[in-house]
N, C-alpha and C positions, 0 to 999 in steps of 0.2 A: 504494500500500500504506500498510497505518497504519503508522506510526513510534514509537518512545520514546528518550527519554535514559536510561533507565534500564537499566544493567547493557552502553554501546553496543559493546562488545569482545567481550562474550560472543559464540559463535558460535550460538547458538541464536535472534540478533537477526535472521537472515537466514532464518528458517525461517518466518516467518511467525510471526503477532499470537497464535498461538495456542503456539506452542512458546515464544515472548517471555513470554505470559503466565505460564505456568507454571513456567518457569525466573526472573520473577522473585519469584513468590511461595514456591517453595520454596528460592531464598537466602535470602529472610529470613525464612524459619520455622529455616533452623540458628541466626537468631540469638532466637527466640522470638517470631519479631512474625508475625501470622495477621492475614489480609484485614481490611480493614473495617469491611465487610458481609458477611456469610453468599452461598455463590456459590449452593447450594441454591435453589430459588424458593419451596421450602415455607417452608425457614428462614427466607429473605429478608422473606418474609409475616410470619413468627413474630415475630422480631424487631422490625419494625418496628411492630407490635400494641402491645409492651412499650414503643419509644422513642415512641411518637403520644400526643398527646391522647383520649378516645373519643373526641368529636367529628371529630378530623382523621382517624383511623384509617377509620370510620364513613364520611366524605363518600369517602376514597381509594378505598379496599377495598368499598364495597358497590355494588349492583347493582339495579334495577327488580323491586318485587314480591317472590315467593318466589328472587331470581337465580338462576331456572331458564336464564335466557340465558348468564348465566354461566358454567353448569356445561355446558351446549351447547356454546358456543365452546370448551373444554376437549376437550368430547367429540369433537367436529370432527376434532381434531387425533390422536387414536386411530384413526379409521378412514385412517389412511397410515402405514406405514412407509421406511424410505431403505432399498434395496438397499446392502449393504458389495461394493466391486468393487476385491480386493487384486491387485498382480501388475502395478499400473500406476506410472509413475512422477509420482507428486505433490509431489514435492520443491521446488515452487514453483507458489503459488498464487495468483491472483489475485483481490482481493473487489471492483473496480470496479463499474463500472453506469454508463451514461448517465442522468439521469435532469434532468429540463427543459435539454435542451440541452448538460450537462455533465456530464464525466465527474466520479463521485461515488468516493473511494474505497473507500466501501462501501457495501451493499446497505438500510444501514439510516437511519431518522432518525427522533427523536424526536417521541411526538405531541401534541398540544396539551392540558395539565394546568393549570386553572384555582385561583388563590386557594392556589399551592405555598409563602404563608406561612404555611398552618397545617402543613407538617411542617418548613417552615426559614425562620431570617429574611431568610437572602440569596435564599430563594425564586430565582425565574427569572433574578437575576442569575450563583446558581451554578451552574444548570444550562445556560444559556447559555456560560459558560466550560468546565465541563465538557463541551458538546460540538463545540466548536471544537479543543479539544485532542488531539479523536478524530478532527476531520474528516466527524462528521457533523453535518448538519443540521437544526437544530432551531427546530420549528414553535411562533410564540408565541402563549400563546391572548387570547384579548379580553377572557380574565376573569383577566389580569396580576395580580400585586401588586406586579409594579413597572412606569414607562411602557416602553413599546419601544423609547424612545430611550437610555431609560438601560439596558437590555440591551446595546442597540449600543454603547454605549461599554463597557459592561463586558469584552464578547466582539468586540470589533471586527472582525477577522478569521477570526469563524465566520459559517457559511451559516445565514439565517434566513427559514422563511415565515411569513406572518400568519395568523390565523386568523380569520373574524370571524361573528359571530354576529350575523344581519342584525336589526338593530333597529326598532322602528317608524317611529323617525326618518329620513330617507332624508339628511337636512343630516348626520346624525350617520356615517353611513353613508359616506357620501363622503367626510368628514374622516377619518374612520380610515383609509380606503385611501389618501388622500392620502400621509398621516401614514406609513403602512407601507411606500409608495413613497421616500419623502423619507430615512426613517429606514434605507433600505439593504436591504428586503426581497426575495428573489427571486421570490414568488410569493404570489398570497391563494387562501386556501382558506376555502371559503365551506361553514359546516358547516350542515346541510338538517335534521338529526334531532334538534332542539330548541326546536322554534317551538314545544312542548307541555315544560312541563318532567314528567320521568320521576315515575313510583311512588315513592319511594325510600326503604323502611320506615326503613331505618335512619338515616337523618338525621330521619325524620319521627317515630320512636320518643324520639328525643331530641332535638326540637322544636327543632333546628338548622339555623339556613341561613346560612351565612357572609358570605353578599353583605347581610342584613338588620342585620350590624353593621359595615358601611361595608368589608368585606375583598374584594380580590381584582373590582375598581374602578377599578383606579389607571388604565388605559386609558382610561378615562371621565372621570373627574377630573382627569388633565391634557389635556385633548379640550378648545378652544376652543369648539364650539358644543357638545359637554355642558355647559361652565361658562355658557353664554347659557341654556340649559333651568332650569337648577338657579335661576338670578338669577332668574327669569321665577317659577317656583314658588315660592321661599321671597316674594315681593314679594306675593303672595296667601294668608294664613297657611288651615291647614287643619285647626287644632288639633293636641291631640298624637293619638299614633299610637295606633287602638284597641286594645285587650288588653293592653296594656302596664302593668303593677304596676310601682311603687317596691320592687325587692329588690337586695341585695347586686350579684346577676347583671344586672339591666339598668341596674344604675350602670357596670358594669363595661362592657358593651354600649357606652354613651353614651359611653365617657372612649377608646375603641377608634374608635367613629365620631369625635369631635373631632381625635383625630390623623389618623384619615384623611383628615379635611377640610381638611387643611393647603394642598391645592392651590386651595383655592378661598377659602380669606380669606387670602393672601399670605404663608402662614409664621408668621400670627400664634400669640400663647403660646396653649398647651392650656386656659387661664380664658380666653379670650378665645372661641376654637374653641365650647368650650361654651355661651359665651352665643351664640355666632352662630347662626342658623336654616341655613347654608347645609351645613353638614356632613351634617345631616338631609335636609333639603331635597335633597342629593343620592343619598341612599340610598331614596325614595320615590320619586326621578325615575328613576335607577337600575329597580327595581321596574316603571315604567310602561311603561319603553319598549325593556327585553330585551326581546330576541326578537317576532315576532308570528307566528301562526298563521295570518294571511291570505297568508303568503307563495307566490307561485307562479312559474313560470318566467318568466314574463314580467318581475319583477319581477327577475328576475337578467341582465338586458340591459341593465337600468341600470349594471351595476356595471361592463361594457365601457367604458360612457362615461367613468365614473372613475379608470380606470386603465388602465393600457397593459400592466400587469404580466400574467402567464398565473394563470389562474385554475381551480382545483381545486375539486370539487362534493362534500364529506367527508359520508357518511351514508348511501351507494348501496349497496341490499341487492339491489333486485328489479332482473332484467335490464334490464326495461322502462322503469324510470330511468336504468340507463345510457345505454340506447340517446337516450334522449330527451337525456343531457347532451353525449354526441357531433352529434345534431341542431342543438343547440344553439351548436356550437362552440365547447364548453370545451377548456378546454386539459389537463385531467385529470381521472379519477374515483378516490375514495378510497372503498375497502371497508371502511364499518365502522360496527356497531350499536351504536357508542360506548360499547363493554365493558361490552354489559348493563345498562348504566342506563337505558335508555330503555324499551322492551317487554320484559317478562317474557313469557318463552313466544317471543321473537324467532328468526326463522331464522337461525343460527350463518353468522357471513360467511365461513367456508372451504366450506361447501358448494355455494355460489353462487360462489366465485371462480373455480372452470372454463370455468362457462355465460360469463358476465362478462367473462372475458378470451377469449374464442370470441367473442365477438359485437363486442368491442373492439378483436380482431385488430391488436396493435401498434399503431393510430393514434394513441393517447396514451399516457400512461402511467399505471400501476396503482398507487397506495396500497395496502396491506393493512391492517388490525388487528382485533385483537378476540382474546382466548385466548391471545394472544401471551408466553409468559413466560421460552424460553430461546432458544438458537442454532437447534438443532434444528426447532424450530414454524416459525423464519422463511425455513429454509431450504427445509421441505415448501410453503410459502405460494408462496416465490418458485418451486420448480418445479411451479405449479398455475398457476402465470402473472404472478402478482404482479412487479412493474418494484423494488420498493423496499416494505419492511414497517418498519410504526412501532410502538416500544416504547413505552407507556404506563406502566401501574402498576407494574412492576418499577422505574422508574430512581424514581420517586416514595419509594420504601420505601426507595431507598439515600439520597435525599436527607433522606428525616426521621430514619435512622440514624448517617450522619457527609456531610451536607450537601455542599459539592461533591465530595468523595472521594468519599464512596459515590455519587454520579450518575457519576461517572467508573470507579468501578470495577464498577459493572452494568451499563453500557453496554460496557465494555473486555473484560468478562466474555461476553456474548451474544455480541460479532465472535469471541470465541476461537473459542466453542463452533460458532459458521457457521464458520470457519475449517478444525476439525477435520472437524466434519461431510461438510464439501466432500471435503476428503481422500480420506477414508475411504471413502466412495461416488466413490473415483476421477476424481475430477475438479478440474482446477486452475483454473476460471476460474467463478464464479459466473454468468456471462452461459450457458456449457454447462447449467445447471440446466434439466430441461425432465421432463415425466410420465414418464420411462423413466429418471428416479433413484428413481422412487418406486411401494411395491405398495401395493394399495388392499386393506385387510384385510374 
């Protein structure tokens, strides 16, 4: 079960995360002090509109195209309701899960959210701590802003998988799992639906992409054989970068990539940074060698060789990939059309999570995400078959609102709401979740 210090006498600390919750936020509303973050997910959205940047708001919050997939995945979650089944005794509940091997004390864990310092500076250091503190696990992505190692020290004793986003480089490729081995990871998840990068009006409206001013890298820049690439490129000059004006903004662009380049000229001063070619040099090599499009199964039997770790296949919509990553001998598949950023018009992944886990039949275990924004969603997910569902842009909105708190208290917020959920639909054991808590409207 989750745990808190907070309030530990009260007897309502025995009732579960979700009676804990509540009794400790309405003691300290008798003394005037209100959440956060907004617990609403409309609010939570609202909110964090007003605390973002556009740019940040924009890359967090939007979607592929007109994010009709967006509003899909939303839709999804309307055609199910939870049967209420009062008259039973739920006076203790339990939100465990197995989930690779170990029991998890809840059903949920964090999913991989890239370049999290443009809603905070402690970025992935605080959401790291924040979900250790819960007990859940949290997945880190390969588009960091800070390295994986300095996560781990951050959050030492929290559960972390890697994410990684197969690059052209395969030297590159291997160091990073190495690295995600080394640094304490329990698992890579190998995400499949970005070897094209997505539509994405709205960062494309505002001629914004984060990784073009050296942001949310920092996996790649402290990466031994990325810094051998970047050496290799800046040693062959290729002029300056085309379309690029002398303005205000791409001065500021340039003095943003020179810090970031700090990993690769030794910590030297920011006039330094900027005379160097490598900080550039790394954000063009960066560019070359994200992700590739030729990527095919075959090329994911390499990554067995590289690690020993279990390995999750993040991005499986159509059965026929699943089946094919069970063929394969993964070790897990992850449901999810990467919240709509990818295909506009995309099939919403809870309508395929039935077929999916029917064809999967327990042999591994299930990811969820996508539409995911409270207790409730994750709770219909996990009785559709789902092993473990991941919160994305919710815990992102509490981090650019009050940085580790708010990741802490919209994660702490969503177990309530599964907590109660379970309840109420009579049942004390999230492992009991199965299609007969749930009508199909």
């Amino acid at each position: 079960m989750v745990t808190s210090s907070v309030a530990p006498d009260d007897p309502a600390a025995h009732r579960g995360i979700s009676r804990r919750t509540q009794s400790d936020i309405y003691r300290a509303g008798i003394s005037g002090t209100k959440p956060a973050v907004p617990i609403d997910p409309v609010a939570l959205k609202a909110a964090a509109r007003k605390a973002l940047s556009a740019e940040a708001f924009a890359y967090i919050a939007g979607g592929a195209g007109s994010e009709r997939t967006m509003t899909a995945n939303r839709r999804a979650f309307d055609r199910w309701q939870v049967w209420p089944r009062p008259l039973r005794d739920v006076s203790s509940r339990d939100l465990g899960v197995e989930f690779l091997g170990r029991m998890r004390p809840t059903p949920l864990l964090l999913a991989p959210l890239g370049v999290m310092e443009m809603a905070h500076a402690e970025a992935d250091l605080a959401v790291g701590r924040a979900a250790a503190s819960l007990g859940v696990p949290y997945t880190l992505s390969n588009q960091a802003s800070f390295p994986m190692e300095e996560v781990a020290d951050a959050a030492p004793h929290g559960s972390r998988l890697f994410q990684l986003y197969w690059s052209a480089s395969d030297d590159l490729n291997r160091s990073l799992l190495a690295r995600a081995e080394e640094s304490g990871c329990e698992a890579i998840v190998i995400t499949l639906d970005t070897h094209l990068l997505g539509w994405r009006t709205r960062d494309l409206d505002l001629a914004y992409l984060p990784f073009t001013r050296g942001m949310g890298i920092a996996q790649y820049t402290s990466d031994p054989v990325f810094q051998q690439l970047v050496r290799e490129r800046a040693a062959v000059p290729k002029g300056d970068a085309p379309g690029v004006r002398v303005t205000p903004r791409a001065v500021a662009a340039a003095l943003t990539i020179a810090r970031k380049g700090a990993p690769l000229t030794g910590g030297a001063s920011l006039r330094d940074n900027l005379r160097s070619p490598l900080p550039r040099a790394a954000v063009e090599t960066f560019l070359d060698v994200f992700s590739t499009p030729a990527l095919t199964g075959e090329d994911l039997a390499k990554a067995r060789e590289w690690t020993s770790l279990p390995i999750i296949l993040k991005g499986i919509v159509h059965p026929d990939d699943a089946q094919a990553a069970l063929d394969a001998g993964m070790d897990g598949i992850w449901i999810s059309n990467h919240g709509g950023r990818q295909i506009d018009r995309s099939v919403p992944t809870l309508d395929v999570l039935p077929e999916i886990a029917e064809r999967v039949a327990g042999r591994v275990p299930i990811v969820f995400d996508s539409g995911v924004r409270g207790g409730a969603d994750a709770v219909i997910a996990l009785a559709l078959g789902a092993t473990v569902v991941a919160l994305g842009r919710p815990y992102a909105y509490g981090l650019g609102i009050a940085g580790e708190v708010g990741v802490r208290e919209v994660v702490r917020n969503v177990l309530a709401e599964i907590d109660i959920t379970l309840g109420l639909a009579g049942l004390t054991s999230a492992s009991q979740l199965d299609r007969d808590a749930l009508r199909k409207v």
